[in-house]
N, C-alpha and C positions, 0 to 999 in steps of 0.2 A: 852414332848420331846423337848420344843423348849430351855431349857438350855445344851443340848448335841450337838445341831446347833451351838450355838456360840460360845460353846468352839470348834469345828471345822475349823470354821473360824480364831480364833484365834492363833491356831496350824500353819495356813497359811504360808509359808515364805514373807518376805515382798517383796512387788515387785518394791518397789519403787528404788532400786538400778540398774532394767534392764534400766527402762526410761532416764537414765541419760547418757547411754552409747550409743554415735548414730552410725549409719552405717556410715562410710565413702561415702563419695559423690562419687558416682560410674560415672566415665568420661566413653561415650559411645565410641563406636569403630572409629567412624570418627572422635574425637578428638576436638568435639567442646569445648571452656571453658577450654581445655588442657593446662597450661601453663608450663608442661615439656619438655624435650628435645623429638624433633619428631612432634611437633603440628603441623597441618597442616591448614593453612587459606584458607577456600573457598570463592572463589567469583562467584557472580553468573550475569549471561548474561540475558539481558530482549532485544529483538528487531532485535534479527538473523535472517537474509536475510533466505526463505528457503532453498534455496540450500545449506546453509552453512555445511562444513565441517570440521572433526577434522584437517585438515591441515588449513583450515581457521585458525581458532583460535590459533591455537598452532603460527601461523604465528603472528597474532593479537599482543601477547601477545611475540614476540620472544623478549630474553634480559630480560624480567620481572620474571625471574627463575619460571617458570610457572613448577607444575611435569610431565613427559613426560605420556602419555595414559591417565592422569587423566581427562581426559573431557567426561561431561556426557550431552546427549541432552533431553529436556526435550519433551513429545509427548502429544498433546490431546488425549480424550478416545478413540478418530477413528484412532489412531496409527498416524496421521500426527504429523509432527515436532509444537511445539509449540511455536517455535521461542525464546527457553530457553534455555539456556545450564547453567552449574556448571563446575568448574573448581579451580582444586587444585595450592597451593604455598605451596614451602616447609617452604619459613620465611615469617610470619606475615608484618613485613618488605617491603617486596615485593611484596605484595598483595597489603598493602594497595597505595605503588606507584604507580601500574598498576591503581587502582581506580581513583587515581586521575591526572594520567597524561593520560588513557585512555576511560574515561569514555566519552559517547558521541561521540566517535569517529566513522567514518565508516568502514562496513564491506561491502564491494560490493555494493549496491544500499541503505541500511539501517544504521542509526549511531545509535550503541548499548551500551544501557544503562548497566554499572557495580555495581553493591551491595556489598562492604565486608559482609559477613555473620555471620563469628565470629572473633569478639578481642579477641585472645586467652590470 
């Protein structure tokens, strides 16, 4: 029986034409690596005062076309602030001048460190 196996085989379609055909690069929902109309640049906060709040920053950052409610605070596992936040820009643009003309800067009693996140 083993000449009835490769003619089986042989029957096969080839497959060698799926391999060549790749998925498109799937851009996730936040838009990192986006470089279409809508990308959004996050930058991210290291070094917030704990009492810090979303008017803080939004303050922080006023002029530097920051998106309005896009601040997110980050929390240790015991639910306390972890002295992190994230925060959106609508232009690439504008994040990264916030980075560099805010970075280091203080926020209350703390001077917090900026990260652009992604070059879109």
């Amino acid at each position: 029986g083993e000449s009835s196996k490769r003619q089986e085989a042989s029957r096969l379609p080839a497959a060698k034409v799926e391999t060549k055909r790749q998925e498109p690069k799937r851009i996730d929902a936040a838009g990192i690596g986006g470089k279409g109309v809508g990308s959004i640049a996050k930058v991210k906060l290291r070094g917030l005062p704990y009492g810090a709040t979303m008017n803080d920053v939004i303050n922080f950052f006023r002029g530097y076309g920051m998106v309005d409610g896009s601040v997110t605070f980050g929390v240790n596992s015991d639910g306390r602030p972890s002295g992190e936040a994230w925060v959106s820009f609508s232009r690439l643009e504008d994040a990264r001048r916030a980075v560099r003309e805010k970075d280091r800067h203080h926020m209350g009693d703390r001077y917090v460190e900026l990260f652009l996140l992604n070059e879109g």
